[in-house]
N, C-alpha and C positions, 0 to 999 in steps of 0.2 A: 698818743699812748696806745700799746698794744692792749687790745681786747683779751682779760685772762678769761674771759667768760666760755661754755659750752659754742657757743655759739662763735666766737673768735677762731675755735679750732677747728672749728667746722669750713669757716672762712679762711681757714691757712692749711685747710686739707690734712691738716693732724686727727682727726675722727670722720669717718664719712656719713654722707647726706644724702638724702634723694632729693639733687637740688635740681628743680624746675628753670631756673632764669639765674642770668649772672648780666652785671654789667660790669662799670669801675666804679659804680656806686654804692654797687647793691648786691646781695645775694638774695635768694628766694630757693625754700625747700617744704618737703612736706613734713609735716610734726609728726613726730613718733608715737607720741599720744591723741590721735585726732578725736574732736569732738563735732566733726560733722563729716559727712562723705567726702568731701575736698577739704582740707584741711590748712594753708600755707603759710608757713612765716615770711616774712621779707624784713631784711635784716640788712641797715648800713652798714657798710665798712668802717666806716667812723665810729670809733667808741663813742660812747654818749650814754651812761648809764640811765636814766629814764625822763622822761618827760624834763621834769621841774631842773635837770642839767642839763638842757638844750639852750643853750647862748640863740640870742636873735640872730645874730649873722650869720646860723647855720640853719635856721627856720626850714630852709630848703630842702632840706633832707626826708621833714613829712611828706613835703609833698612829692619829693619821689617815689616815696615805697607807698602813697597811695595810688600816686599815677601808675607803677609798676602792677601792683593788683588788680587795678579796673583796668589793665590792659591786657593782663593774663587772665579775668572775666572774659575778656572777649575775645579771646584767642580761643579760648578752650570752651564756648560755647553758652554758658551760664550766666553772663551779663543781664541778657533780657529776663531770663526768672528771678535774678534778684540774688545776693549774697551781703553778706556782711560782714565788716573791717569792723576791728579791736584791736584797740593800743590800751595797755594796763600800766598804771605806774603805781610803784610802792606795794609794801605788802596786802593794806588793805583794799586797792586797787585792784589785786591780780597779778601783780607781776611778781615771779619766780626767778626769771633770770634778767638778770641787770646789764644788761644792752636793751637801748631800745628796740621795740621790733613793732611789727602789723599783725595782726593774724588776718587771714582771708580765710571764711568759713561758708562754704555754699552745697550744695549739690542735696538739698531737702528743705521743707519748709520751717525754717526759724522761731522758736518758742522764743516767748519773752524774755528778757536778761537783767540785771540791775536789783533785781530784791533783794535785800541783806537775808543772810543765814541765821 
């Protein structure tokens, strides 16, 4: 299935990105709304609207876009102080846009996350 989501178009060059990393897996860009100094999404090419529609025999797919971001941690220097991965599913989860994706959030010291509003 084609991805109609933001993030599809993005992937099919129909809207542009400041995309960091491309593979034939994956894409990786900076978010427009960043909430920490480094900001990244990573995003499969594979549609897979969120978490709980991940089939097991495609499992494989987290662990790319986390393997892709602790490896772009350590490309770009910020591994060793530390950053942190969020996958949000569903609305009260956080998730906005319905592809899965990663955020990679690093380049300052991390406040605590998870308290209900």
């Amino acid at each position: 299935m084609t991805d109609p989501t933001i993030f599809g178009k993005i992937i099919r060059r129909e809207i542009p990105a400041d995309i960091v990393y491309e593979d034939e897996h994956l894409i990786a860009f900076r978010d427009i709304a960043p909430q920490a100094p480094v900001h990244v999404l990573f995003v499969p090419k594979l549609h897979v609207a969120t978490l709980n529609d991940l089939q097991a025999d495609r499992a494989e797919v987290v662990g790319r876009l986390a393997h892709a971001a602790a490896a772009y941690a350590k490309r770009e220097g910020f591994a060793e102080n530390g950053y942190r991965i969020v996958m949000n599913c569903n609305g009260d989860g956080g998730q906005t846009v319905f592809q899965i994706h990663l955020h990679l959030l690093a380049g300052a010291q991390l406040g605590r996350f998870g308290t209900p509003r």
